[in-house]
C-alpha positions as CSV (number, residue, x, y, z in Angstrom):
1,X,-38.9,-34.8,4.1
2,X,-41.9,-35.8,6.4
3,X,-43.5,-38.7,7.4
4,X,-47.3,-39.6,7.4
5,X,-48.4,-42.3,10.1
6,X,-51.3,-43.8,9.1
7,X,-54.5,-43.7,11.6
8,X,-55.2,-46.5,13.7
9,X,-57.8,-47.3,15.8
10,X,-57.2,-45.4,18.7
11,X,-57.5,-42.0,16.2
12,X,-61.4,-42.8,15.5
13,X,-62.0,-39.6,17.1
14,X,-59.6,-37.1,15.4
15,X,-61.0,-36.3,11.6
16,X,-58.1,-38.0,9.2
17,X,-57.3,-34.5,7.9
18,X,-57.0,-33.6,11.3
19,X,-54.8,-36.3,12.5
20,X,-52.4,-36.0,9.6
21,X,-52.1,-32.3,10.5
22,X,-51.1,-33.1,13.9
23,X,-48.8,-35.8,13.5
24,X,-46.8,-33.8,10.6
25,X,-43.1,-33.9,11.2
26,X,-40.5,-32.2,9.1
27,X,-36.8,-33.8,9.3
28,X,-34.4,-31.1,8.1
29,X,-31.5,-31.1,5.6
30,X,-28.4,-31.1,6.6
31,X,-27.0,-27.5,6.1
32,X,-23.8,-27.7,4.3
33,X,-21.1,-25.1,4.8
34,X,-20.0,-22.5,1.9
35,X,-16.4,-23.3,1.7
36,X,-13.7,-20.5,0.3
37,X,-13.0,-20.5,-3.4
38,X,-10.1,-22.3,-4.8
39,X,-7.9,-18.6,-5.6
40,X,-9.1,-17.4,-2.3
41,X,-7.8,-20.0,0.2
42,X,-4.5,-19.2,-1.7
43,X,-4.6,-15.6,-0.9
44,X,-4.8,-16.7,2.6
45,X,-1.3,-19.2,2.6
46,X,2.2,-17.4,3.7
47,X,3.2,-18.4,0.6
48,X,1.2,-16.4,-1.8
49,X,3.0,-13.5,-1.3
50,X,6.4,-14.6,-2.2
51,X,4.9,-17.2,-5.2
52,X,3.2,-14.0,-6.3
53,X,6.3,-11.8,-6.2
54,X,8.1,-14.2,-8.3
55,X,5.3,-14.5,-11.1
56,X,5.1,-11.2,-11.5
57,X,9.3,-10.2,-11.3
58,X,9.6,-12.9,-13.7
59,X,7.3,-10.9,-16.4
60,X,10.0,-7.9,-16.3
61,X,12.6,-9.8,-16.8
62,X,13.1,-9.1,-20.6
63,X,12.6,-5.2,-19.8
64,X,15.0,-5.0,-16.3
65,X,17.4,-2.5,-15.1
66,X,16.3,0.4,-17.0
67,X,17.5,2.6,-13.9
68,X,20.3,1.0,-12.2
69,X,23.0,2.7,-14.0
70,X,22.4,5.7,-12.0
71,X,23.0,4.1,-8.7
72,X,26.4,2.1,-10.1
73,X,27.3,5.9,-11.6
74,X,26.8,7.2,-8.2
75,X,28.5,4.4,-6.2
76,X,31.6,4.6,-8.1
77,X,31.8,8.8,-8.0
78,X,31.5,8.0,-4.5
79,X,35.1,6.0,-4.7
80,X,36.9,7.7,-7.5
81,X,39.7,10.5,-6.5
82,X,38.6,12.1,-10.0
83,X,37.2,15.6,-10.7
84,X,33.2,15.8,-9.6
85,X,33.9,12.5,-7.7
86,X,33.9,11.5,-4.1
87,X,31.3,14.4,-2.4
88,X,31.6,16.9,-5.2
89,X,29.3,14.2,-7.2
90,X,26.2,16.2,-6.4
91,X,27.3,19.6,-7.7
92,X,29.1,18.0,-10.8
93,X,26.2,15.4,-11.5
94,X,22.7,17.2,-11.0
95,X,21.2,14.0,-12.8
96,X,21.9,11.9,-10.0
97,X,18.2,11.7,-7.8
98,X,19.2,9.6,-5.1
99,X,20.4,10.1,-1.5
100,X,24.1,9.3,-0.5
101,X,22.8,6.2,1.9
102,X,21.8,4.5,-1.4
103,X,25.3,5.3,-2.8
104,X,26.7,3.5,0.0
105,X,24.1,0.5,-0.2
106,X,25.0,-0.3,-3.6
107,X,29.2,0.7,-3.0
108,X,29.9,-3.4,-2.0
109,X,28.7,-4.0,-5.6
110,X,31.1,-1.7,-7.3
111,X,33.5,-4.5,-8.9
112,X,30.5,-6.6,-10.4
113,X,30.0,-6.3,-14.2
114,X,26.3,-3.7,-14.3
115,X,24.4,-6.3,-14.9
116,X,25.0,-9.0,-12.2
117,X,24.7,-6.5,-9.7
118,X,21.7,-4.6,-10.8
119,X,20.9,-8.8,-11.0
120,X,21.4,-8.6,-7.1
121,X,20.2,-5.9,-6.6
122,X,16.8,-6.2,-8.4
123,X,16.7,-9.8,-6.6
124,X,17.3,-8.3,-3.0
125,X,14.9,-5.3,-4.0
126,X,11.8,-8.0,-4.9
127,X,12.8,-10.3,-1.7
128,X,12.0,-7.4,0.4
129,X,8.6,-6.8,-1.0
130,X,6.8,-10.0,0.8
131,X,9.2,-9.9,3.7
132,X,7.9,-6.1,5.0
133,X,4.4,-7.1,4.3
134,X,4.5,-10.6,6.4
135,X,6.0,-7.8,9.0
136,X,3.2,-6.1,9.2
137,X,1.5,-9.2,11.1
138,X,4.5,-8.4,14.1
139,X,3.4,-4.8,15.0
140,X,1.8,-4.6,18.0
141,X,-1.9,-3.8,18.3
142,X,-2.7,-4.2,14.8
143,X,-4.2,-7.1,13.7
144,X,-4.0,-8.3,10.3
145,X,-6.0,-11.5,8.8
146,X,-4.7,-13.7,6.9
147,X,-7.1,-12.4,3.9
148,X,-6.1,-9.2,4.5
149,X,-2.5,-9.7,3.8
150,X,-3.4,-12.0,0.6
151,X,-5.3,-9.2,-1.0
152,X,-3.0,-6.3,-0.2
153,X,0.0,-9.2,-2.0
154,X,-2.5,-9.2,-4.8
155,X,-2.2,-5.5,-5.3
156,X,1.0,-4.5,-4.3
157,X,3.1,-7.1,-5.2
158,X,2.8,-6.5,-9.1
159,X,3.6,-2.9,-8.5
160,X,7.0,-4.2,-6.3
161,X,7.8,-6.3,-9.4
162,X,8.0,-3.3,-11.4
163,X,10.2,-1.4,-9.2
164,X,12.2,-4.2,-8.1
165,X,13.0,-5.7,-11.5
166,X,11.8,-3.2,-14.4
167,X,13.6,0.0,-12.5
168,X,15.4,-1.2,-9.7
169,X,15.4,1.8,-8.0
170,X,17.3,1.5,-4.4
171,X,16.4,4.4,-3.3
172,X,13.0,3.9,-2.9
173,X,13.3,0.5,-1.9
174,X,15.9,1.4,1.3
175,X,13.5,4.5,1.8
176,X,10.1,2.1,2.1
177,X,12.1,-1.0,4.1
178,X,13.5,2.0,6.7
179,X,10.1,3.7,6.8
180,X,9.0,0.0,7.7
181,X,11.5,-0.3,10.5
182,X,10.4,2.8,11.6
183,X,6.9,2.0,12.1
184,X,8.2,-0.8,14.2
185,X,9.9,0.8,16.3
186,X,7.7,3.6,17.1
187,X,5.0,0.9,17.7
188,X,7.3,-0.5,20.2
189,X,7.8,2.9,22.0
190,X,11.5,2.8,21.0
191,X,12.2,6.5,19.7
192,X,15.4,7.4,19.5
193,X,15.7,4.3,17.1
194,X,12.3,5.2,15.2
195,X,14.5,8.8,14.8
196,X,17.3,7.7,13.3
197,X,15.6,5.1,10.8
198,X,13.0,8.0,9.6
199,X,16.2,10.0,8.9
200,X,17.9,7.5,7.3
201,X,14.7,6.7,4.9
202,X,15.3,10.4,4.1
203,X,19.0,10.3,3.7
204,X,18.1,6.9,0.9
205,X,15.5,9.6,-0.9
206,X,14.5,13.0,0.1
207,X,10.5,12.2,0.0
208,X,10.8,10.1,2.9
209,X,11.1,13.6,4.6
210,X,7.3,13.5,4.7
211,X,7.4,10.2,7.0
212,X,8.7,12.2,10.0
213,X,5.5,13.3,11.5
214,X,4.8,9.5,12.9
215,X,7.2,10.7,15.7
216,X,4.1,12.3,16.8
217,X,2.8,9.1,17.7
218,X,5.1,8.8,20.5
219,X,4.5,10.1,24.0
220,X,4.1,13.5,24.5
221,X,7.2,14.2,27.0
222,X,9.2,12.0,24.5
223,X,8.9,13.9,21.2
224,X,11.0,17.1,21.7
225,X,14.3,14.8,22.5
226,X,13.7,12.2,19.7
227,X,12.6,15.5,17.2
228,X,16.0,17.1,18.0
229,X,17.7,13.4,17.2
230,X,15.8,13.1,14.3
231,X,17.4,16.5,12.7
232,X,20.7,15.8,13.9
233,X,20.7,12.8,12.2
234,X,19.1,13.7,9.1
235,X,21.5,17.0,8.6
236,X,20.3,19.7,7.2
237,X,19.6,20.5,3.1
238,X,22.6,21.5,1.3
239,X,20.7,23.1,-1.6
240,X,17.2,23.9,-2.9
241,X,17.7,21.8,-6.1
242,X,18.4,18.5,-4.0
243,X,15.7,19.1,-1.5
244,X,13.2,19.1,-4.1
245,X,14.9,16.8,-6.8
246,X,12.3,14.2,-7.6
247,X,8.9,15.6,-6.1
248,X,8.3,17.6,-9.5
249,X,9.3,21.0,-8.1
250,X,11.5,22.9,-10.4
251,X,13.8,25.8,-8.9
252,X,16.4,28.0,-10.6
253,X,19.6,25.8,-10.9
254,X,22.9,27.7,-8.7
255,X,26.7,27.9,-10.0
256,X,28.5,24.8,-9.1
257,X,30.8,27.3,-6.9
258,X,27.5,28.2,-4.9
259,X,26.1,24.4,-4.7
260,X,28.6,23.2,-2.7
261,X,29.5,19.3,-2.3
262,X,25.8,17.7,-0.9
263,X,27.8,15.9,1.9
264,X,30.2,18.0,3.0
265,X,27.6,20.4,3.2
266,X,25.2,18.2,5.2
267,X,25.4,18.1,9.0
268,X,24.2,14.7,9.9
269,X,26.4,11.4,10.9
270,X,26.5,10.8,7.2
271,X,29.1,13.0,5.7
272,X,31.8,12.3,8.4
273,X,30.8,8.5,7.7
274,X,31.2,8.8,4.2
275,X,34.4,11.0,4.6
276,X,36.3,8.1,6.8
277,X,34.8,5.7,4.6
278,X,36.3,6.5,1.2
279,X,38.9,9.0,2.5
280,X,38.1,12.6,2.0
């Protein structure tokens, strides 16, 4: 937009294409603002997460609880005075992937009918998927937008669904929610705590082994004393088989007589817990 004066009389000595040149003036447009695209300023809400969650949990619903009977198996072994129960349940049931800290989550659920508490469980399971990654945003030093943590939901949250509700595998679930506590605390300097939540992600399934070496994080004159709490806390493996149970690794299978009960054999807080626990 411009505006054209015309000449008057005091321009007779400026050439009218001259004068119009001179007194040219341009008025700008107003510049007007992009703003975010409908789905994107949802990404960026607390809620998306959760709303997200839910959507995609409630799409396995027809298909759920295809592995839960293997934690109820386990958490009643763990409680029966029969033979290959109680902590013979690793040497008498190979089948059985998880680690005993899983057994012991799931034990309060023992005298539900399978369903309703692989219902509980699956629901607790998918709860926890949002509720680490809106943690995130409370570490210390890391900064996280708000689109960030949308478009990680976006991703991950479908995947949670399916292991929350289609699976509803504990033991990766208590090893991931630990693992998360862990972080925290070794991001708060706290590392005797950070030790004994990396060992009991390990203790829920044996590939959280591979999360100990964010002790290293910690201060130098600290690591030696929070390594050694670390492997006291974790015990050590009671057998090949188990140690590599679930990563894909296949070794020759020992007599039953050689095996040994997994947590009797451990040396960590665990096996005297589950020993006063259940009475062996």
């Amino acid at each position: 937009m411009f505006r054209l004066p015309s000449p008057g009389r005091g321009d007779r000595s400026m050439p009218p294409v001259a004068a119009a040149q001179h007194s040219l003036v341009f008025l700008p447009h107003p510049v007007e603002h992009g703003r975010p695209f409908g789905l994107l300023k949802w990404l960026d809400t607390a809620w998306f997460p959760w709303v997200w969650m839910a959507l995609w949990a409630a799409m396995q619903v027809g298909h759920a609880l295809v592995s839960w009977h293997f934690v109820a198996t386990g958490a009643a072994l763990l409680r029966s005075d029969g033979s290959g129960a109680g902590l013979q349940l690793y040497a008498a049931h190979p089948q059985l992937q998880m680690g005993p800290l899983t057994f012991l989550a799931a034990a309060p659920l023992n005298g539900l009918p399978a369903w309703l508490s692989g219902s509980v469980a699956a629901v607790a399971i998918a709860a926890a998927g949002p509720v680490m990654l809106l943690s995130l945003a409370h570490i210390p030093h890391l900064s996280i937008t708000d689109r960030q943590r949308g478009l990680t939901a976006a991703v991950l949250m479908p995947l949670w669904a399916e292991l929350a509700v289609h699976y509803t595998h504990l033991d990766d679930a208590l090893a991931l929610v630990l693992l998360i506590a862990g972080i925290h605390a070794v991001a708060r300097c706290r590392p005797t705590t950070a030790a004994l939540l990396l060992a009991a992600s390990a203790d829920a399934k044996p590939w959280a082994l591979a999360f100990v070496p964010l002790l290293l994080v910690l201060p130098r004159d600290r690591r030696h004393r929070t390594t050694l709490v670390w492997l006291a806390a974790v015990g050590r493996p009671p057998c090949p088989e188990f140690a590599t149970r679930g990563s894909g690794v296949r070794v020759p299978s020992a007599p039953p007589k050689a095996r040994g009960p997994f947590l009797s054999a451990g040396k960590g807080p665990l096996a005297p817990c589950s020993a006063a626990l259940y009475g062996r």
